[in-house]
C-alpha positions in Angstrom: 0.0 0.0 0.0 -5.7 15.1 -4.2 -9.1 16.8 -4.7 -11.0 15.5 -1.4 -10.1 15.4 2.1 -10.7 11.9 2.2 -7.8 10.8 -0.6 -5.8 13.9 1.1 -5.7 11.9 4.6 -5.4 8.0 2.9 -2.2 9.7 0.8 -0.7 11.1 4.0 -1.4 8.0 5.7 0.2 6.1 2.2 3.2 8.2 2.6 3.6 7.7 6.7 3.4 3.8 5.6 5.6 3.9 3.0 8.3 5.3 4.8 7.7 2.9 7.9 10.9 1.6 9.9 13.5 2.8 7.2 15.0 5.4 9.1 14.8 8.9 8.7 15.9 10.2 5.5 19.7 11.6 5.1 21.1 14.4 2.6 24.9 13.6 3.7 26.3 9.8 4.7 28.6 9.9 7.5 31.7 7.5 8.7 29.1 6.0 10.8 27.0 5.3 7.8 29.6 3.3 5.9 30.3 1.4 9.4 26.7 0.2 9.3 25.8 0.1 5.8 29.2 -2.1 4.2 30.7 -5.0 4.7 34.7 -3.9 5.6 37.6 -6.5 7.2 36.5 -6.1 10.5 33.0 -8.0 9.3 33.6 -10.3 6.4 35.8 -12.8 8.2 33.4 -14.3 10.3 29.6 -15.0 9.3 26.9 -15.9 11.8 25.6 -18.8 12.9 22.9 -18.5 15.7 21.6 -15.3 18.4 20.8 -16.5 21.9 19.7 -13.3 23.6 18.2 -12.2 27.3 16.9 -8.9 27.7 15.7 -7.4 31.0 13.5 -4.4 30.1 12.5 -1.6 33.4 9.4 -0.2 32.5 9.5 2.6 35.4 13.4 4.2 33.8 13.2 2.7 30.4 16.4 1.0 30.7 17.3 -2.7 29.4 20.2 -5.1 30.8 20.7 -7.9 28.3 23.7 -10.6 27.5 23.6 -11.6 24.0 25.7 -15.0 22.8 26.8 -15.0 18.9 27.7 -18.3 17.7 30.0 -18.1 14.8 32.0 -19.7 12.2 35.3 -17.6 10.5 36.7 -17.9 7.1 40.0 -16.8 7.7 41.2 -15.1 11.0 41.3 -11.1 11.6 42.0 -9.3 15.2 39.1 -7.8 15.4 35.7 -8.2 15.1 33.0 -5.3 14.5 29.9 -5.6 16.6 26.9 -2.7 16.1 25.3 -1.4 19.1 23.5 2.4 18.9 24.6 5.2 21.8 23.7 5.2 24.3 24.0 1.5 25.2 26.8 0.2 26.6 29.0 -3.0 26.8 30.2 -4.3 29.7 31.9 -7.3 29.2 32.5 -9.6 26.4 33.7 -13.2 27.1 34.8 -16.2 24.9 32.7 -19.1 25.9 32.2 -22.9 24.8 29.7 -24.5 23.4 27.5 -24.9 26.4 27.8 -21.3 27.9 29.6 -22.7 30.9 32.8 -22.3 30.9 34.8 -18.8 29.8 37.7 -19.4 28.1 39.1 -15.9 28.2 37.8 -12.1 28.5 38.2 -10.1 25.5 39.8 -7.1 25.2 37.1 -4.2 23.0 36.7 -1.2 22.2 33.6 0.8 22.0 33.1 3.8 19.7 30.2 5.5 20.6 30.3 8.2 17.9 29.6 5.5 15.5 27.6 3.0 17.3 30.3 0.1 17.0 32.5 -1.4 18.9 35.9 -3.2 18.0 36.1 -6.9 20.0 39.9 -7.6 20.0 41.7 -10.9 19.1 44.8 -12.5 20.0 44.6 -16.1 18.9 42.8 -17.8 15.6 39.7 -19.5 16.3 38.1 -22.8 15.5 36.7 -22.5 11.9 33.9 -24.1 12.0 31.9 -22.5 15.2 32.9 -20.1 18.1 30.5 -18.4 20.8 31.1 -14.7 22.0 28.7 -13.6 24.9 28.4 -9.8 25.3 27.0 -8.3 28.5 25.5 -5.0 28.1 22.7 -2.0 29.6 21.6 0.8 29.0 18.3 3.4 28.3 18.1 2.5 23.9 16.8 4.8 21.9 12.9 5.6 22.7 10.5 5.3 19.5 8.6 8.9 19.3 6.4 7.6 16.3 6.6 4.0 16.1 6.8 2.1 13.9 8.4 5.0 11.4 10.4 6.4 14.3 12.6 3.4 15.4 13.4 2.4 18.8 12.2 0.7 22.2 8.6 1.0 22.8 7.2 2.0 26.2 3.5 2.2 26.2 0.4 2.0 28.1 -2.6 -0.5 27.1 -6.3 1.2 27.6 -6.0 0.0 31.0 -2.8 1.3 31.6 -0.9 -1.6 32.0 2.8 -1.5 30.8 2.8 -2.3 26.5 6.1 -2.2 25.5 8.2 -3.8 21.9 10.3 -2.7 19.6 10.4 -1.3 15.8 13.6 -1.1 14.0 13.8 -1.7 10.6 16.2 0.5 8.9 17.3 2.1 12.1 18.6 -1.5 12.7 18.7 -3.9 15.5 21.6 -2.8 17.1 19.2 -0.1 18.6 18.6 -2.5 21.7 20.8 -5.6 21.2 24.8 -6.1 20.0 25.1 -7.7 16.6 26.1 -7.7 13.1 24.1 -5.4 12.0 24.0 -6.0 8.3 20.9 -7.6 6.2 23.4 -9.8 4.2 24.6 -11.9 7.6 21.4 -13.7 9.0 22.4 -16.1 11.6 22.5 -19.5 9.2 20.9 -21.9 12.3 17.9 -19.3 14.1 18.1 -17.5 17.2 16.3 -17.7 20.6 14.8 -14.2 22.9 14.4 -14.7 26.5 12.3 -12.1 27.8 12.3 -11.7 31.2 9.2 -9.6 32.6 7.0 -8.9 36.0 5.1 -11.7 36.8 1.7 -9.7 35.9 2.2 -9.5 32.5 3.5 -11.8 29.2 6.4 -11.6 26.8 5.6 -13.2 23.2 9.0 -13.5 20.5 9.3 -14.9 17.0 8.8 -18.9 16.7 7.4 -21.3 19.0 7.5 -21.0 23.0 10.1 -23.3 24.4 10.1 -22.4 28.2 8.5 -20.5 30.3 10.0 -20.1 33.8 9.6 -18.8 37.4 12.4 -17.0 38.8 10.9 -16.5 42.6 11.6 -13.2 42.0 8.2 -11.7 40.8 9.4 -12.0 37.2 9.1 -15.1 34.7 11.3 -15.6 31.9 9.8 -16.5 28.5 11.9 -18.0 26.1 11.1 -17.8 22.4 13.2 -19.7 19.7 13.1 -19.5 15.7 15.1 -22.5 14.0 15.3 -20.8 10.3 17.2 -17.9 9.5 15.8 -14.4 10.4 16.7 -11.0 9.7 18.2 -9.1 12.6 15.3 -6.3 12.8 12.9 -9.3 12.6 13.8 -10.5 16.3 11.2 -8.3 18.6 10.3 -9.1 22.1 6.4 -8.1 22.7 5.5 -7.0 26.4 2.4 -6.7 27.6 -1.5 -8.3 29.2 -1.6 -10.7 26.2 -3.3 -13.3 25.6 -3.3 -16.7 23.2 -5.6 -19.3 21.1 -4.1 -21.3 18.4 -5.5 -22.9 15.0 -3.9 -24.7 12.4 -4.1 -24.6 8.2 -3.5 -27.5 6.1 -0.8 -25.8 3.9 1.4 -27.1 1.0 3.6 -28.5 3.3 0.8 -30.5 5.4 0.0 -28.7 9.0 0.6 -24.7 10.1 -0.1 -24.0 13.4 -1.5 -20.9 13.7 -1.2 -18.7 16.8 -2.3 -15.5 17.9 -1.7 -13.3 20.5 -3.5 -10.2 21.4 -4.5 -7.5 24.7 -7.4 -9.1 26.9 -10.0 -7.0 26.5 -9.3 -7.1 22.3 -9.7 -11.1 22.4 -13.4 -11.0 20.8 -12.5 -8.8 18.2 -9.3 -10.1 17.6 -11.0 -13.6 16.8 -13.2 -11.9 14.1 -10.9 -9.5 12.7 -8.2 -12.2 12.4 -10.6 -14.9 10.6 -9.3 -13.1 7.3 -5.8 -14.9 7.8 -6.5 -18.8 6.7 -7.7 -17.2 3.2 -4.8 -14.3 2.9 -2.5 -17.7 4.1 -4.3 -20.1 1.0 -4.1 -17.0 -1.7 -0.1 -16.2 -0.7 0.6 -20.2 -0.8 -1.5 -20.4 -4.5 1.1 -17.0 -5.7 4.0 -17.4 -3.9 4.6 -20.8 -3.0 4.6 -22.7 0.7 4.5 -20.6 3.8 8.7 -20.1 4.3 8.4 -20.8 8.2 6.5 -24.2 8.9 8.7 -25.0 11.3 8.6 -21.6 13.3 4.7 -21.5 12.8 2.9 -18.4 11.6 1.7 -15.9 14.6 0.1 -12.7 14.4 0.8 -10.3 17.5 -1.0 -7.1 18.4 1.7 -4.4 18.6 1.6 -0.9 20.5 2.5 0.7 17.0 0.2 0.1 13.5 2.9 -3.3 12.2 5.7 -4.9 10.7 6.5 -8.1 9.2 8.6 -9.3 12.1 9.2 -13.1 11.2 6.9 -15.4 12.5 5.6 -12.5 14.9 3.9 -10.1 12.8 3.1 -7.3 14.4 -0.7 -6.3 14.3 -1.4 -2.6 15.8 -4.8 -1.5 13.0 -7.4 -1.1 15.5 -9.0 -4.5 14.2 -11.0 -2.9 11.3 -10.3 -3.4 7.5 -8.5 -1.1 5.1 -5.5 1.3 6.4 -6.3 2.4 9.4 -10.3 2.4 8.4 -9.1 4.0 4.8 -8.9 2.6 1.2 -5.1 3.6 0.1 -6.6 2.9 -3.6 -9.4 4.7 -3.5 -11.5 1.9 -5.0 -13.5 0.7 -2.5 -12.0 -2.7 -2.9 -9.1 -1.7 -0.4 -11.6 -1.6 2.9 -12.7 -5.3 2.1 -9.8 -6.7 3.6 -7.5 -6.2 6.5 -4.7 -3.7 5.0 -1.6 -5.0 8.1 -2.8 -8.9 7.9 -2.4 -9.0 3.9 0.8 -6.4 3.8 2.4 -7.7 6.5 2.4 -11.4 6.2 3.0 -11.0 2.8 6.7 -10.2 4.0 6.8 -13.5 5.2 7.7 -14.5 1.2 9.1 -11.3 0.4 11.0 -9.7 3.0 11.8 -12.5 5.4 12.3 -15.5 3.3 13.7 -13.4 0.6 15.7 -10.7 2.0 18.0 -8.3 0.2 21.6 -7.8 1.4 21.6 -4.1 1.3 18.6 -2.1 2.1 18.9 -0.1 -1.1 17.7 -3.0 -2.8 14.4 -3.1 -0.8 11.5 -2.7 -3.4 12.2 -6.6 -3.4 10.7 -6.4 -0.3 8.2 -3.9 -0.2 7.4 -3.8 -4.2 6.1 -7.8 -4.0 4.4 -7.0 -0.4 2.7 -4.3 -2.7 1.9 -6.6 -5.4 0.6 -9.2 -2.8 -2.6 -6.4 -2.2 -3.8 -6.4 -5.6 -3.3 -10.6 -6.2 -5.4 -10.9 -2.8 -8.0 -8.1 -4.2 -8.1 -10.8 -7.2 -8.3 -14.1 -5.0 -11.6 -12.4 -3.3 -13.2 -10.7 -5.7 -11.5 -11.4 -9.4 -8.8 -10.3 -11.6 -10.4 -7.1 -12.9 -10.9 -5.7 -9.2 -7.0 -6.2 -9.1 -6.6 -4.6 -11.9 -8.5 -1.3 -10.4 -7.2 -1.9 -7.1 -3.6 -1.4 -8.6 -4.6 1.3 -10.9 -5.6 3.4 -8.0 -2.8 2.7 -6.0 -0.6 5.2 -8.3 -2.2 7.8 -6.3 0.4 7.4 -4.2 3.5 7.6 -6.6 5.8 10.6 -6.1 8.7 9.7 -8.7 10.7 12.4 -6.1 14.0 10.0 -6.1 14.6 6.9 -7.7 13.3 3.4 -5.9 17.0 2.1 -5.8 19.0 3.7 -3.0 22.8 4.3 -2.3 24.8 1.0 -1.8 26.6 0.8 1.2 25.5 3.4 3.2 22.2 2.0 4.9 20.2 3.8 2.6 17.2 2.9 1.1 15.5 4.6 -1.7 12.2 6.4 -2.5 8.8 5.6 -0.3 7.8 4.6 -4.5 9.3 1.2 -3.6 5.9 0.5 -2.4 2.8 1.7 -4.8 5.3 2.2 -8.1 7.2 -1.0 -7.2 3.5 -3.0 -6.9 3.0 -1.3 -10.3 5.7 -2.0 -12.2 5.5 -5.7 -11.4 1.7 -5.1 -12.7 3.2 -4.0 -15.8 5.8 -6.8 -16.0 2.9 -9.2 -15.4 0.7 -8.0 -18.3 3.9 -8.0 -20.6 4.5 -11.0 -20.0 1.1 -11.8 -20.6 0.6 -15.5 -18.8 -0.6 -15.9 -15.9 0.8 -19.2 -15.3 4.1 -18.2 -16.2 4.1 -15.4 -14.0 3.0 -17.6 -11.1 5.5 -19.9 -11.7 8.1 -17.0 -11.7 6.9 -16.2 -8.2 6.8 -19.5 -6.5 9.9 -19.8 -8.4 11.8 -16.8 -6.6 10.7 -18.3 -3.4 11.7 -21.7 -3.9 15.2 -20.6 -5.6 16.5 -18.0 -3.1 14.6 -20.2 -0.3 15.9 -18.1 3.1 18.7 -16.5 1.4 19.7 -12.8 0.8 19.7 -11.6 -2.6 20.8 -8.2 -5.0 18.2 -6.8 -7.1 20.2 -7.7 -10.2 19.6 -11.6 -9.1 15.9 -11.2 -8.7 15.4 -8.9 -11.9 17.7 -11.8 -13.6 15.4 -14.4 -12.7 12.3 -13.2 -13.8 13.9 -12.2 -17.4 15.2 -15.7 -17.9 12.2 -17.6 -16.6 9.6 -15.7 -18.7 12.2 -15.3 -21.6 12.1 -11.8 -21.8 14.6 -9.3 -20.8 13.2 -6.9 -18.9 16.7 -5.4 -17.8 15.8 -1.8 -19.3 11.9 -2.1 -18.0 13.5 -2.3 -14.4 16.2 0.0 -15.0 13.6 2.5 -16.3 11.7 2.2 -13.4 13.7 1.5 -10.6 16.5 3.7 -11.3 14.8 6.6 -13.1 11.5 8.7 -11.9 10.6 9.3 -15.7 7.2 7.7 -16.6 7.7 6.1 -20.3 5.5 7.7 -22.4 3.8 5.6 -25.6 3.2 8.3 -28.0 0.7 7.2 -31.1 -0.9 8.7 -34.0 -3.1 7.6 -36.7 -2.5 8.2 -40.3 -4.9 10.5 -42.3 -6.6 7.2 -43.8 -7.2 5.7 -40.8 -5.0 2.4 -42.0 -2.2 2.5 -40.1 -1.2 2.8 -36.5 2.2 4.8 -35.9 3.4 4.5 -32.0 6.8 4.7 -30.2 8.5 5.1 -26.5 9.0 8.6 -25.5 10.6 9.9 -22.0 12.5 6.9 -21.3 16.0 5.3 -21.5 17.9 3.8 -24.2 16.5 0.8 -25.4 13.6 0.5 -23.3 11.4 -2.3 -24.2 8.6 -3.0 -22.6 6.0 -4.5 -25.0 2.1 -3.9 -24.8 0.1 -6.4 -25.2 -4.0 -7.2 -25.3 -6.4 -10.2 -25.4 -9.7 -9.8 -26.1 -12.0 -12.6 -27.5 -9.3 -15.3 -28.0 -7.4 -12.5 -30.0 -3.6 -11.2 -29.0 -2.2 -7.7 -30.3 1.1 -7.1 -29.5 2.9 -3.9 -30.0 6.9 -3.9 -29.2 7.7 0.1 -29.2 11.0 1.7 -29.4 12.2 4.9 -30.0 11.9 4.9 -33.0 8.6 5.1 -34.9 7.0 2.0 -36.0 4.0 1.7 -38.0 1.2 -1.4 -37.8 -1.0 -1.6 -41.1 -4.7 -2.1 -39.1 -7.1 -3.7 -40.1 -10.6 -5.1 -39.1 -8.6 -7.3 -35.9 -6.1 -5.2 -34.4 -8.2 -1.8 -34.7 -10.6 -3.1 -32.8 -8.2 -4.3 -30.0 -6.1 -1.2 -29.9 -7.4 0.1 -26.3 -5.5 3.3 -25.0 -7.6 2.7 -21.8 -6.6 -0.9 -21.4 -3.0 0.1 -22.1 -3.1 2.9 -19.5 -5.1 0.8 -16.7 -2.5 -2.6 -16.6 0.8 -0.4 -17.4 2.4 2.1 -15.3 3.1 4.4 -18.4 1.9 7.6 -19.9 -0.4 7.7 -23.2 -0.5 10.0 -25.7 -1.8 11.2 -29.0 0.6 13.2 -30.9 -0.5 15.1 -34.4 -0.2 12.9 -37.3 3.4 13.5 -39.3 
């Protein structure tokens, strides 16, 4: 996901969303910026394996005391290891540990640089290749989220009763805003991670996966531990505080049984059964595009958040007042966007684009949030047909600025334009009707899923895949589109007799490509534009399926009738 205050507030709101968790926007990059956003010697020579982290959050001063354990393998050895953590938390200790926690085999010397929210971990002798454990001690007051989710941070809230809420939203502002880590999207930890969450005995702490212990400590608080055994992205690991609580369903899947599991504020549990009845066909219409739910093994969970939602993995956060559309609104402008639940449907569609394919740098992000996009008008079409998709999509452009290019700066932690969302869904719209099979285009979904099955990719590997398995290359068409903020223009004219249609590409880049196409009554016309004029004799067939209107509804481009040369 201009002339009325209605579309005025949903295109606000649109914006708002579209800029959710990716930090706040930057004219100048700083040292710190390249510490965070690249991959440098003091990161590349270890990768990691698993997370175990504790946190201890104090409601009353808004501080956290955690220890964190990174299990890791190395490729060759370096003397010192980078580990991000954001001012103004601070390390206390780091130790070298065995396998099973217990034992220290030495302290390690580090270094923390505030001013650029890392810290160096010093090393004097090579390690095992093949896995190493680190445990870092450290407390602090993190970074308090103003406007969450788009203002990142730790979450401390009040429920309606006034009962401590607290979480946290990071994407883009990074996990390193309340735990130590690499904090890079291109290093998940290979083997899962668990989050022990230890709270006052009065209220309940709900992490990604399935709960595997939940324990007394005779202290008034109980610690819940939480464990994921895929791969998950580092801002995906949230702890949820607060008067929750739980029922559980399951969905015979692709892959036989998902166990379903919700978890919501007390007095919200009647709605929250309703509302949330909309997930077992959003779960069937996501498995039919994009292939099996990515996370059997972790279960699927929806969780209601103290902020509007994210697509935390396995956990997704659920804050939209239980009512359908955005917030109550229609981001189209349809009507067909306040059928459906906007958070459930965007949301868990990050479960296949987002969390099980993630992008290494968050420049590259309309994979994410361009298919998550797309996933709103292939759900319009599972409820209610392919042509309310088709309007749903259309009005979605409402929301397109073209005021920077989707693609982002590399290495910096930047990600590009809030377009990634509304021009990203439509310019997978257009690559759809270019393509011009349906079944093809499935296939090329299901196909990214199952291909780069919990991996990170570049945008140049998923725009590769979907040239080669639908045999076209679209390299310019996402080049135009994802690197530029010109709309391609397809400029026509008719000659004086009426027998010949001459059309081209205008406002575009060299050898742009992108061929329109129409079926109507078991009949194809295919134009393949350039920028040079080309001329199509008509006659009877193809001037009757010559549609400016169809052209200008299923492709993102701009249409117009030029005076005949």
């Amino acid at each position: 996901m201009k002339k009325t205050v209605v579309f005025i507030i949903c295109f606000c709101a649109f914006i708002h969303f579209s800029q959710a968790q990716l930090g706040a926007k930057k004219e100048t990059f700083t040292h710190a910026d390249t510490l965070r956003g690249s991959l440098n010697e003091n990161r590349t020579w270890w990768d990691v394996l698993r997370y175990d982290i504790e946190v201890k959050p104090n409601y009353l001063n808004k501080t956290i005391q955690g220890v964190i354990t990174i299990n890791f393998k190395v490729n060759h050895f370096e003397k010192h290891m980078q580990i991000d953590l954001q001012k103004p938390l601070i390390i206390d200790s780091v130790l070298q540990v065995n396998a099973s926690f217990t034992t220290v085999i030495k302290k390690l010397n580090f270094k923390q640089d505030k001013a650029n929210n890392v810290a160096l971990i010093e090393f004097n002798d090579p390690f095992e290749k093949s896995s190493n454990y680190i445990m870092i001690y450290y407390h602090g007051k993190p970074r308090e989220a103003i406007r969450p989710p788009w203002d990142g941070g730790w979450i401390w809230k009040k429920d309606a009763q006034g009962r401590p809420w607290m979480s946290v939203a990071c994407q883009g502002l990074g996990a390193s805003v309340w735990y130590p880590c690499k904090d890079h999207q291109s290093d998940e930890p290979d083997n899962g991670a668990s989050l022990s969450i230890i709270v006052p005995d009065t209220l309940v702490a709900v992490g990604n996966g399935r709960l595997q212990n939940k324990k007394n400590n005779n202290d008034g608080t109980t610690t819940y531990t939480w464990e994921v055994k895929n791969p998950i992205n580092n801002y995906n690991i949230i702890p949820y505080i607060g008067k929750y609580v739980n029922w559980s369903d399951t969905l015979q899947g692709e892959k036989g049984r998902l166990d379903l599991s919700y978890w919501v504020l007390d007095y919200n549990l009647d709605k929250a059964k309703k509302q949330f009845e909309q997930v077992k066909p959003m779960l069937r219409c996501f498995e039919h595009w994009f292939g099996p739910y990515p996370f059997y093994e972790d279960g699927y969970k929806l969780v209601e958040s103290p902020h509007l939602g994210m697509e935390h993995q396995s956990a997704v956060a659920y804050g939209n007042g239980y009512q359908n559309g955005y917030k109550g609104t229609d981001l189209s402008g349809t009507g067909w966007g306040t059928k459906w639940d906007f958070i459930i449907v965007h949301e868990s569609a990050h479960e296949w684009f987002g969390n099980n394919i993630t992008t290494k740098d968050i420049a590259d992000m309309w994979v994410h949030e361009g298919f998550a996009n797309y996933s709103e008008t292939l759900y319009t079409e599972c409820l209610f047909g392919k042509e309310a998709g088709n309007e749903y999509n259309y009005g979605s452009r409402k929301g397109i600025q073209n005021d920077r290019t989707i693609i982002g700066h590399y290495g910096v932690n930047k990600e590009g334009s809030g377009d990634m969302y509304p021009k990203g869904g439509n310019m997978l719209q257009t690559v759809r009707h270019a393509i011009n099979d349906d079944d093809k285009f499935r296939n090329i979904l299901r196909g990214l899923n199952k291909t780069f099955y919990h991996q990170t990719v570049t945008t140049q590997q998923t725009e590769n895949y979907i040239s080669q398995q639908s045999g076209i290359n679209f390299s310019k068409v996402f080049d135009q589109y994802l690197r530029t903020t010109q709309i391609p223009t397809f400029e026509y004219y008719f000659s004086t007799n009426n027998k010949t249609l001459n059309y081209r590409w205008d406002s575009c880049i060299a050898g742009f490509n992108l061929r329109l196409m129409i079926n109507k009554e078991d009949k194809t016309l295919v134009l393949q534009p350039t920028q040079q004029w080309k001329t199509l004799q008509l006659d009877e067939t193809n001037k009757t399926l010559f549609d400016t209107a169809y052209f200008d509804k299923n492709y993102y481009i701009k249409i117009k009738q030029v005076e005949a040369k």
